[in-house]
PASEBA-1860 file (N, C-alpha, C; in nm, 3 decimals):
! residues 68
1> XXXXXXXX> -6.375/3.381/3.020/-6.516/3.410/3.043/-6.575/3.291/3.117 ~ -6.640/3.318/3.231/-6.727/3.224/3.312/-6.836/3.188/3.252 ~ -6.891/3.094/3.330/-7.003/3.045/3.314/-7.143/3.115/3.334 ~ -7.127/3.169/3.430/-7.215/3.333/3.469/-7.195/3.438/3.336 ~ -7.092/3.445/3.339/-7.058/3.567/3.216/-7.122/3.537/3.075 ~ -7.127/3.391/3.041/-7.193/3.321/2.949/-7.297/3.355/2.992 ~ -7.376/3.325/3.050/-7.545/3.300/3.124/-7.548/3.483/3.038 ~ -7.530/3.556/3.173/-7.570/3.744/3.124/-7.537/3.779/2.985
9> XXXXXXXX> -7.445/3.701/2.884/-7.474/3.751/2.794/-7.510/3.689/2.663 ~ -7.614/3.565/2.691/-7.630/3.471/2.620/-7.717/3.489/2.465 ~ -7.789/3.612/2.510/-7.860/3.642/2.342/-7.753/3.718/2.278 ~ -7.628/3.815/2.337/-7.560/3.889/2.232/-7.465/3.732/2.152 ~ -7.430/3.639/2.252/-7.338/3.500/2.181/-7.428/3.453/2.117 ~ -7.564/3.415/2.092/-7.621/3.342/2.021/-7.555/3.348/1.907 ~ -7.555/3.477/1.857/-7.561/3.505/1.722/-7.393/3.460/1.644 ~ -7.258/3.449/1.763/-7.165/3.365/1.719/-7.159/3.166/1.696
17> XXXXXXXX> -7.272/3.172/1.834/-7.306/3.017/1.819/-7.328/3.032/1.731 ~ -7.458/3.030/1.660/-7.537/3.027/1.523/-7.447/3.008/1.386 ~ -7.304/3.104/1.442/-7.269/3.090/1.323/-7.150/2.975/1.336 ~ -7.096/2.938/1.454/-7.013/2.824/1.484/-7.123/2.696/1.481 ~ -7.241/2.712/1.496/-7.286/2.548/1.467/-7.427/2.594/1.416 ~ -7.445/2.669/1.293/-7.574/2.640/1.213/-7.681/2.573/1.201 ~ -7.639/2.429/1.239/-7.764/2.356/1.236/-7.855/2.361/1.375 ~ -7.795/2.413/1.446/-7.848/2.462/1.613/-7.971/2.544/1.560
25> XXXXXXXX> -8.098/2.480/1.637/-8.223/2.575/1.654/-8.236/2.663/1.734 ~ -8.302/2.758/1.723/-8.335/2.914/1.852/-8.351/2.828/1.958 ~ -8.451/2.683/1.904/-8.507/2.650/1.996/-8.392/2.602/2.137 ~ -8.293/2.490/2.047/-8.175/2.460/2.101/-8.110/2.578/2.199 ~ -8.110/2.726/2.109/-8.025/2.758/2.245/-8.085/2.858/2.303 ~ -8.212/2.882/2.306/-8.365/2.909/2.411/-8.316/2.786/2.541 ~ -8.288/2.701/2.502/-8.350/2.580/2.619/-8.176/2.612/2.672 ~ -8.042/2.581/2.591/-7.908/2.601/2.643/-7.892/2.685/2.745
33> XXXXXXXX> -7.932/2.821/2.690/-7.925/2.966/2.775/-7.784/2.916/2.887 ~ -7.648/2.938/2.778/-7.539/2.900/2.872/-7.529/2.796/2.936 ~ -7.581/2.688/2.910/-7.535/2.543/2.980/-7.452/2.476/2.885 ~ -7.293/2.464/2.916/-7.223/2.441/2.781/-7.202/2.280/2.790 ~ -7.296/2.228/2.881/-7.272/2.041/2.880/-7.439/2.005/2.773 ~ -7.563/2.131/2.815/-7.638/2.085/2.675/-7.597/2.136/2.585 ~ -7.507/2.223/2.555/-7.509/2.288/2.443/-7.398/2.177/2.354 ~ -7.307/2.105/2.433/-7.264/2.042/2.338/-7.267/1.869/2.356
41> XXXXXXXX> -7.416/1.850/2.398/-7.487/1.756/2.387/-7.574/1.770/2.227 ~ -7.679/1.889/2.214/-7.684/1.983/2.074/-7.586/1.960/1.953 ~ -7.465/1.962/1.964/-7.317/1.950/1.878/-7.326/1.817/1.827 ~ -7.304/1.748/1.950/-7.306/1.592/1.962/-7.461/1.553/1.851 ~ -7.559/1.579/1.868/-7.700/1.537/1.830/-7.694/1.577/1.673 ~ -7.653/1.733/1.661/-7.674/1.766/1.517/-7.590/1.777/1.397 ~ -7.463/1.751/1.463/-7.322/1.664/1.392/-7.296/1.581/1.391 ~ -7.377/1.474/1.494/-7.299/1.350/1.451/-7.191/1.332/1.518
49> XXXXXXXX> -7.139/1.395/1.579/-6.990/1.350/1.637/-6.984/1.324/1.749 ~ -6.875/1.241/1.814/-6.835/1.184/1.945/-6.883/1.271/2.066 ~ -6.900/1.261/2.170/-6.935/1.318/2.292/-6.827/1.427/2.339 ~ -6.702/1.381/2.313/-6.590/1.395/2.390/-6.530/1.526/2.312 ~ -6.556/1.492/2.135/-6.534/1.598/2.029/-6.679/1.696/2.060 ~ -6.768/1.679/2.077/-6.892/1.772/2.116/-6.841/1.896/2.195 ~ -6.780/1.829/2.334/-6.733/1.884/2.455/-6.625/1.950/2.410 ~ -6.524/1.907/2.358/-6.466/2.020/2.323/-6.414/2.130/2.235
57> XXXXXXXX> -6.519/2.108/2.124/-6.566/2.196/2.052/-6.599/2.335/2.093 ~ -6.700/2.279/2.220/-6.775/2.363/2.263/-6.638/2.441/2.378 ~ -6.538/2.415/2.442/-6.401/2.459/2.522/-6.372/2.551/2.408 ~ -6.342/2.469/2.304/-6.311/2.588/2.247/-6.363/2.715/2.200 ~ -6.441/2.677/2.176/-6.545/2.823/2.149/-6.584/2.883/2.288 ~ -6.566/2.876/2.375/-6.574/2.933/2.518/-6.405/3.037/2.509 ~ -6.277/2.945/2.516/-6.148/3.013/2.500/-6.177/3.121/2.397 ~ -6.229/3.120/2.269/-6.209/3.206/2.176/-6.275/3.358/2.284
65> XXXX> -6.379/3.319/2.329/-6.469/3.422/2.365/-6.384/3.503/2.481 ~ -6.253/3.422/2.566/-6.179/3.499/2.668/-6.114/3.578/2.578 ~ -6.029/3.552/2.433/-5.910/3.589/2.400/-6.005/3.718/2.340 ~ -6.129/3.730/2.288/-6.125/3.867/2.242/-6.089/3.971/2.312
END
């Protein structure tokens, strides 16, 4: 799944984000709307964790979304 493909279908994924990173606000991914360098800038901010683990957190949860 692209980055476009993310973008068009970004309110039906919310609702898997939400549940892959909970502490994420509407507001958070109102403003994301498919940008997966803020979105796991977001990761980075509300976990606590490394930049690098942020980033690819967020790869992975992109891969999961090809393999369905």
């Amino acid at each position: 799944m692209n980055e476009d493909t993310i973008k068009g279908q970004w309110k039906q994924l919310s609702g898997s984000i939400r549940k892959q990173w909970g502490k994420l606000t509407d507001d958070d991914l109102t403003v994301a709307e498919g940008n997966a360098e803020y979105l796991a800038g977001k990761v980075q901010e509300r976990y606590g964790v490394a930049r690098d683990e942020a980033e690819r957190q967020v790869r992975d949860f992109e891969r999961s979304l090809r393999d369905r």
